[in-house]
PLY file of the C-alpha trace (Angstrom):
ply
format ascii 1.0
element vertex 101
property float x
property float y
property float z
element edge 100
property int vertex1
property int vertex2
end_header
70.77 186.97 129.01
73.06 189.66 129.95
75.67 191.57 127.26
77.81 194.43 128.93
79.84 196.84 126.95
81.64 199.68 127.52
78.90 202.41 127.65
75.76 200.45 126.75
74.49 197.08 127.59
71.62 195.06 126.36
68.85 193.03 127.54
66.24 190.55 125.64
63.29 189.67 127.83
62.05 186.10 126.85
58.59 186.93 127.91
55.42 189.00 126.20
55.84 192.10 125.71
59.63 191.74 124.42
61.23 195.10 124.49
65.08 195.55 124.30
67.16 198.69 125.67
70.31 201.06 124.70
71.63 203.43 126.10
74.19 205.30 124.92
76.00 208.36 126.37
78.36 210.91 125.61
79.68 213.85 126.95
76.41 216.37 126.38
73.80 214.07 124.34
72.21 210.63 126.00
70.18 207.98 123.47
68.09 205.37 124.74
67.46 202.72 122.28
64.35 200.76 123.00
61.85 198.30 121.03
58.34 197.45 121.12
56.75 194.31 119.58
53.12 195.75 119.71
51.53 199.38 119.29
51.11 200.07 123.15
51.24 203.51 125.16
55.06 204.46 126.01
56.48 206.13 129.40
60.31 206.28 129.68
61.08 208.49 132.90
64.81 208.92 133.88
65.33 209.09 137.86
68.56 209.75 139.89
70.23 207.29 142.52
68.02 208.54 145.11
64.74 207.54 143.08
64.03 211.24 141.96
62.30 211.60 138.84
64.43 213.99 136.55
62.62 213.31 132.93
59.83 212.11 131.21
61.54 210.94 128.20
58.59 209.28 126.10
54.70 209.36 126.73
52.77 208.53 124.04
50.99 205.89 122.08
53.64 204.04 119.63
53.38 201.74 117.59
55.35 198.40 116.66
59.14 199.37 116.39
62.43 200.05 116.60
63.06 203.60 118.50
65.58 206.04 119.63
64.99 209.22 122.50
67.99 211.71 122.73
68.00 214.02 125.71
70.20 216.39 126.57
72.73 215.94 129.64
74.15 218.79 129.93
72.29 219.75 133.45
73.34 216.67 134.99
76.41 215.70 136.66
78.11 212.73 136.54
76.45 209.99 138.56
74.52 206.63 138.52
70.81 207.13 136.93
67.74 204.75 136.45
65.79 204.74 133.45
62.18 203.17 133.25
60.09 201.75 130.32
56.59 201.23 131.16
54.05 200.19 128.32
49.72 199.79 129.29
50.42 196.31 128.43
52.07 195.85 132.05
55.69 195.62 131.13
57.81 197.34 132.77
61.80 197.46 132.51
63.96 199.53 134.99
67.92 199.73 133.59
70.68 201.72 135.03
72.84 204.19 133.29
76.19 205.34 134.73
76.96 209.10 133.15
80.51 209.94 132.64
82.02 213.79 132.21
0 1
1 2
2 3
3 4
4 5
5 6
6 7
7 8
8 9
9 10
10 11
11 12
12 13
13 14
14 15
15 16
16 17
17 18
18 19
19 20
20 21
21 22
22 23
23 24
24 25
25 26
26 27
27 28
28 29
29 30
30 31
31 32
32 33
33 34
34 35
35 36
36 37
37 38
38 39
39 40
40 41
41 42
42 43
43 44
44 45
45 46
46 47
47 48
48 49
49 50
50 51
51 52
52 53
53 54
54 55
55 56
56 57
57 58
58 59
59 60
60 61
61 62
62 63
63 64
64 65
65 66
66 67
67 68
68 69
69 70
70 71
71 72
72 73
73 74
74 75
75 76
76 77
77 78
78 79
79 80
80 81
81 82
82 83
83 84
84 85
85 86
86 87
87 88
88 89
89 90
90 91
91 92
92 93
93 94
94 95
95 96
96 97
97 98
98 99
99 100
């Protein structure tokens, strides 16, 4: 079930591991929104349109939760950009991003 809004869109996977994403973007500051329904190791990467990794956003064990990653834009120009959540349960969750200067 798809939701689009202006700058940020969101997704609910009906299948174990649920995990939701938001991203939100302004001129100089990015936030990903993201949730995880068990304690689980976290990757969120952030690659270009050509499939370039740019950012490891999140690596680390989390646990249960409701969570938030800001990064800092600044470097990059305006463009379409992929954004992956992995988890060691096997989910994985690739969402695109569209950055606007």
């Amino acid at each position: 079930l798809f939701h689009f809004f202006v700058f940020f869109f969101f997704l609910m996977i009906r299948r174990p591991p649920r995990s939701t994403l938001f991203p939100y973007t302004t001129l100089f500051r990015s936030k990903i929104r993201y949730s995880i329904p068990a304690d689980a190791k976290v990757t969120l990467k952030l690659y270009d349109i050509l499939g370039k990794e740019i950012a490891v956003l999140v690596n680390e064990q989390k646990t249960a939760g409701n969570y938030s990653v800001n990064f800092n834009s600044l470097n990059l120009s305006s463009g379409v950009y992929f954004y992956r959540l992995t988890t060691n349960g096997g989910f994985v969750q690739t969402k695109k991003m569209i950055l606007l200067k």
